[in-house]
C-alpha positions as CSV (number, residue, x, y, z in Angstrom):
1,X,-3.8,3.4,-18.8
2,X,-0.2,3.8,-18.7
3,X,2.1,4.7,-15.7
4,X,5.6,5.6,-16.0
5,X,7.0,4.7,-12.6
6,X,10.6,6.8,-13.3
7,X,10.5,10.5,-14.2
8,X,12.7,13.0,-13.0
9,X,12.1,16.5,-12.0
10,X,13.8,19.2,-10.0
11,X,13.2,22.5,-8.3
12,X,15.5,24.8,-10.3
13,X,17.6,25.8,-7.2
14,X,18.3,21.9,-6.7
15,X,18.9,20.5,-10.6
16,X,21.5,18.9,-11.4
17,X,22.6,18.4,-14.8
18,X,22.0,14.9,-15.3
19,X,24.9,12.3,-17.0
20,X,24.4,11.8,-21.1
21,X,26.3,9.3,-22.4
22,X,28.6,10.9,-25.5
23,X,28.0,10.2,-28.9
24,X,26.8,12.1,-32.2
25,X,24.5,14.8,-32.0
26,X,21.2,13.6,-34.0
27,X,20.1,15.4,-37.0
28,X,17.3,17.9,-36.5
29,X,15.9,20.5,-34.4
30,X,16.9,20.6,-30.8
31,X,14.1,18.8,-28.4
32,X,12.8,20.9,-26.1
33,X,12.8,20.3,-22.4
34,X,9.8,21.0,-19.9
35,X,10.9,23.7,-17.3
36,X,7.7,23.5,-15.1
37,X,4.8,20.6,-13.8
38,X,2.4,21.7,-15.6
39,X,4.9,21.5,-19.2
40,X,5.9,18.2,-17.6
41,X,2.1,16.9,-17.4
42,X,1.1,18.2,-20.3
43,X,3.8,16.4,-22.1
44,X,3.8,13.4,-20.6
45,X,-0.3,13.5,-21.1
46,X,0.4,13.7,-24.6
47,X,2.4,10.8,-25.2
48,X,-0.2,8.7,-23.4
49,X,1.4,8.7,-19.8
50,X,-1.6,8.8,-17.1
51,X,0.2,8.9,-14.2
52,X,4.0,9.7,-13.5
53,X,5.7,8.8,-10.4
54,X,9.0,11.4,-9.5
55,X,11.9,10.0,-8.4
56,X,13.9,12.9,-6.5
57,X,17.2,12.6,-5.4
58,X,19.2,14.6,-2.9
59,X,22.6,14.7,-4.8
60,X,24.2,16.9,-2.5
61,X,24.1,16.8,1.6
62,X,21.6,19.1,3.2
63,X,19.3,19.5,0.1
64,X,17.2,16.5,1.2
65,X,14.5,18.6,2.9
66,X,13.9,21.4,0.8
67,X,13.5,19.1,-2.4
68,X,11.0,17.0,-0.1
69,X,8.9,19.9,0.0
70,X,9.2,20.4,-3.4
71,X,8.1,17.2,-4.0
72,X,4.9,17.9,-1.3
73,X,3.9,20.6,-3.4
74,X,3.8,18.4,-6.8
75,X,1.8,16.0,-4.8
76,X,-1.2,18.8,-4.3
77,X,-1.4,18.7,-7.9
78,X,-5.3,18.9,-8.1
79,X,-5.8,15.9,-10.3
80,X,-3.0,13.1,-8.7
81,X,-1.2,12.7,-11.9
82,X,2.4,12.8,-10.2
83,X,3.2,10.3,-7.4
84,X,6.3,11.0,-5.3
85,X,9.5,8.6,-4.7
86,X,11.3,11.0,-1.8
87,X,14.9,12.0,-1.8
88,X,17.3,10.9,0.5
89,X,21.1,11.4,1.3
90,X,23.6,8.8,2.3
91,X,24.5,11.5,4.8
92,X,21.0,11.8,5.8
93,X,19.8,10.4,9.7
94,X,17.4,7.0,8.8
95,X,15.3,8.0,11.4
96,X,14.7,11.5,8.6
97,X,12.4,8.2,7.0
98,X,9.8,8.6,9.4
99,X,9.0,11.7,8.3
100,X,8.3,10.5,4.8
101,X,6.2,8.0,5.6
102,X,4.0,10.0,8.2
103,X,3.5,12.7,5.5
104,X,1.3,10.2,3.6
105,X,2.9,11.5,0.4
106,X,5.7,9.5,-0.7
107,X,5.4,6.2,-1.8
108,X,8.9,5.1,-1.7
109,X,12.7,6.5,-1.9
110,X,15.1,7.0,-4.9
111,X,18.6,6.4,-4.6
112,X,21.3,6.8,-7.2
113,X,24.8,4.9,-6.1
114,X,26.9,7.0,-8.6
115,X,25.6,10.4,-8.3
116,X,25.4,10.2,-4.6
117,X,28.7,9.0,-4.4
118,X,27.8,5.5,-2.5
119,X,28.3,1.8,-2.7
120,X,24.9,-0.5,-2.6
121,X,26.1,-2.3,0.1
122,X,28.1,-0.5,2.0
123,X,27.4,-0.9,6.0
124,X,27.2,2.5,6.4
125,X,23.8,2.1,4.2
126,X,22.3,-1.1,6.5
127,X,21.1,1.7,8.8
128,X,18.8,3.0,6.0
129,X,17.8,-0.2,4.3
130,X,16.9,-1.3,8.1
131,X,14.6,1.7,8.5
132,X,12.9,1.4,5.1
133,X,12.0,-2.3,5.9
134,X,10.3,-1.2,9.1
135,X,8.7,1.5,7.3
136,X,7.3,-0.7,5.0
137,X,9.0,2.0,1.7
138,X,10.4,0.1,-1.5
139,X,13.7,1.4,-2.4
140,X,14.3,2.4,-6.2
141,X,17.8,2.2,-7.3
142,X,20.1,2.9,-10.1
143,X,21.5,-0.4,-11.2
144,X,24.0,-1.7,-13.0
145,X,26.9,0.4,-14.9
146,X,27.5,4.6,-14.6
147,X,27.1,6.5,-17.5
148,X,30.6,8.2,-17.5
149,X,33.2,5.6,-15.6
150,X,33.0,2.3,-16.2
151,X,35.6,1.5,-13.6
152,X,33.2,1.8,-11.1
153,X,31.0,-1.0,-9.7
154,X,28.8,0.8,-7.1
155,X,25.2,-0.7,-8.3
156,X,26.9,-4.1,-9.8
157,X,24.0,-6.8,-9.5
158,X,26.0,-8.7,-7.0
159,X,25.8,-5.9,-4.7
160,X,22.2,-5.4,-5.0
161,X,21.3,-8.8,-4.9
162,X,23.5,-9.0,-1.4
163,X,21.1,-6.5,-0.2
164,X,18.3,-8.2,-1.0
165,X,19.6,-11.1,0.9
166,X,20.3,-8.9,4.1
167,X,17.3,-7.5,3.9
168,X,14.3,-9.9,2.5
169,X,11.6,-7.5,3.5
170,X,13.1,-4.6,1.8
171,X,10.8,-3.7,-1.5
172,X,13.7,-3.1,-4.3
173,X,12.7,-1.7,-7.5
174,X,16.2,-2.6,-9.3
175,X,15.8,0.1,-12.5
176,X,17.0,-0.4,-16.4
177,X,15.8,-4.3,-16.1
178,X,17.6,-5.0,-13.0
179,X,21.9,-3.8,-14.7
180,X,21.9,-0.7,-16.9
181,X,24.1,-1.6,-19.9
182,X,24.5,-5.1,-18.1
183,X,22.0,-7.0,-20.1
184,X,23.9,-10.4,-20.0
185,X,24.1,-9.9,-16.3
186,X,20.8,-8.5,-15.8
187,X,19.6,-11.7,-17.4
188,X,21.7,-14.2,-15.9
189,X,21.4,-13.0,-12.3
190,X,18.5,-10.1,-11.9
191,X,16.0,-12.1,-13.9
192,X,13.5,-14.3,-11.9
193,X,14.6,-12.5,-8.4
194,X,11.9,-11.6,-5.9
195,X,12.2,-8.1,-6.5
196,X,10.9,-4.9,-9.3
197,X,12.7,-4.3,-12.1
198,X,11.8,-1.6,-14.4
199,X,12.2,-1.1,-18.5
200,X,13.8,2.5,-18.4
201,X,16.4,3.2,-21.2
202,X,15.6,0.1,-22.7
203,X,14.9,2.0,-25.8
204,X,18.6,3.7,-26.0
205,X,20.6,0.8,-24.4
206,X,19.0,-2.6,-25.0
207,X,19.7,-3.3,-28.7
208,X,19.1,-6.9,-28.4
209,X,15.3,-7.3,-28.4
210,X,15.6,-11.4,-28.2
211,X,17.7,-10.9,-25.1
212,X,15.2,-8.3,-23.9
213,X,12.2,-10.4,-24.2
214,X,14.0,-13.1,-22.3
215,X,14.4,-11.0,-19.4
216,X,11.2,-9.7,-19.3
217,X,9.7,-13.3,-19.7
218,X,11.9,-14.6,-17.3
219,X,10.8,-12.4,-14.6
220,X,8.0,-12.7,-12.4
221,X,5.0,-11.0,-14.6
222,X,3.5,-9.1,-10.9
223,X,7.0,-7.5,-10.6
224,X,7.5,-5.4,-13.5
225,X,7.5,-1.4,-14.3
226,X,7.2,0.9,-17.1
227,X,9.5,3.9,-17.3
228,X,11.1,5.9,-19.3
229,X,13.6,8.6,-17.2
230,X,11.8,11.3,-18.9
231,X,12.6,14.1,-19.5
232,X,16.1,12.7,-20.7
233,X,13.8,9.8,-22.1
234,X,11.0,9.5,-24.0
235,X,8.3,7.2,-23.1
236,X,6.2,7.4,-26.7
237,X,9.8,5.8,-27.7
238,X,10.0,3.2,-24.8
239,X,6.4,2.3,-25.4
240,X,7.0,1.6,-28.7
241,X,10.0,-0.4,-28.5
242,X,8.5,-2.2,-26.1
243,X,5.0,-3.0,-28.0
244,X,7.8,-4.5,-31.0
245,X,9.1,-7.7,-28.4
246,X,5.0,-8.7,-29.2
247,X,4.9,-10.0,-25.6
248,X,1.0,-11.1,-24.1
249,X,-1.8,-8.8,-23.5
250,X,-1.7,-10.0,-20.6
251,X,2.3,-9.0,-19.1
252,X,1.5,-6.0,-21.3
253,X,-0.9,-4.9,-19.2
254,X,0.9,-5.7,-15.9
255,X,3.9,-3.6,-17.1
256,X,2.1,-0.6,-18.1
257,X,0.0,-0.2,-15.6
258,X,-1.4,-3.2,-13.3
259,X,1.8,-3.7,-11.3
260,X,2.6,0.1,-10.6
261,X,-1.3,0.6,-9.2
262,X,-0.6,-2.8,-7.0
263,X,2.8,-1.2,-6.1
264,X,1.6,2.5,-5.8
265,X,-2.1,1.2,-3.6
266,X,-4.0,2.9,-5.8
């Protein structure tokens, strides 16, 4: 079994034209992308994926509860293969997280610092962070650097890690091991923390495999995810880059699939 905890997928009326870092085009024919669920689960299916779990995010204000029912719909899918992280604004009222959790469908709640145009730990954010730890709903966020702006320090580990502090009953999932394209960071500070990380991007961004072992090892073995941010990522890649750091059967195991179905309470 094999659960990618971090895919993305829109209603067409709410896509938004997610950040590539810039670089060569690659030889070949153009990859083609899924349009609908069932291209997505057929895909996914076919690069060994047995469950998927959506992260939506409301990237502009006032889409939050149309793409929540979106994301209600995927959920009736008739053989459970999606699970459901729910959108939510920075603009959005905390008390909106009620609704999520009394809908019995979403397990948790993406947010995205750079695309939504936030700061981890800004106070305006404690009111939401305050409401998920009643609600008992882990929090998955975009860590570490942006794609575009390097200037910007929005998900920097130190402001995560502040959050976690602030609020020790919150469940974080920190993504891209804890500091995208912050590896010495990630390892330094994010490793060993009482909180998710997940191995998205890995693949594209992590070129040292030494360093990326030592994180992994580092971490507590219960408290790590598979992803792959498909469709802009491939997880037959990530798998497979992963599978070459030779790590135990055992943190294998709890990676691909053991932690998420602890996580997920399935």
């Amino acid at each position: 079994m094999i659960i990618d905890f971090h895919i993305h997928m829109s209603d067409p009326k709410f896509a938004v034209k997610m950040p590539v870092p810039k670089g060569p085009k690659k030889p070949g024919p153009a990859r083609v992308l899924p349009r609908t669920p069932e291209e997505y689960k057929k895909n996914l299916k076919e690069m060994g994926i047995s469950h998927a779990v959506v992260q939506h995010m409301a990237v502009q204000p006032g889409t939050t509860k149309a793409i929540n029912e979106f994301a209600k719909e995927l959920s009736k899918d008739e053989d459970g293969f999606f699970f459901q992280y729910g959108a939510f604004h920075p603009d959005d009222d905390p008390e909106d997280l009620k609704d999520l959790r009394e809908s019995g469908v979403f397990q948790g709640v993406k947010l995205h610092p750079y695309l939504q145009k936030f700061v981890i730990d800004d106070r305006k954010m404690y009111p939401a962070y305050e409401m998920l730890s009643y609600l008992n709903l882990p929090v998955l966020f975009h860590t570490g650097r942006d794609f575009d702006d390097p200037s910007l320090k929005n998900a920097f580990p130190e402001k995560i890690l502040k959050i976690h502090r602030d609020f020790p009953k919150l469940t974080i999932i920190a993504a891209h091991l804890g500091a995208f394209c912050m590896y010495d960071e990630a390892e330094e500070l994010m490793a060993g923390q009482d909180m998710y990380i997940d191995v998205t991007a890995c693949v594209t961004f992590c070129k040292d495999m030494a360093q990326y072992k030592r994180i992994l090892e580092k971490h507590d073995p219960d408290k790590i995810l598979f992803g792959s941010d498909y469709a802009m990522g491939d997880p037959s890649k990530e798998l497979e880059y992963l599978e070459r750091l030779n790590l135990s059967s055992d943190l294998m195991d709890k990676i691909l699939y053991k932690n998420a179905v602890q996580l997920l309470g399935i």
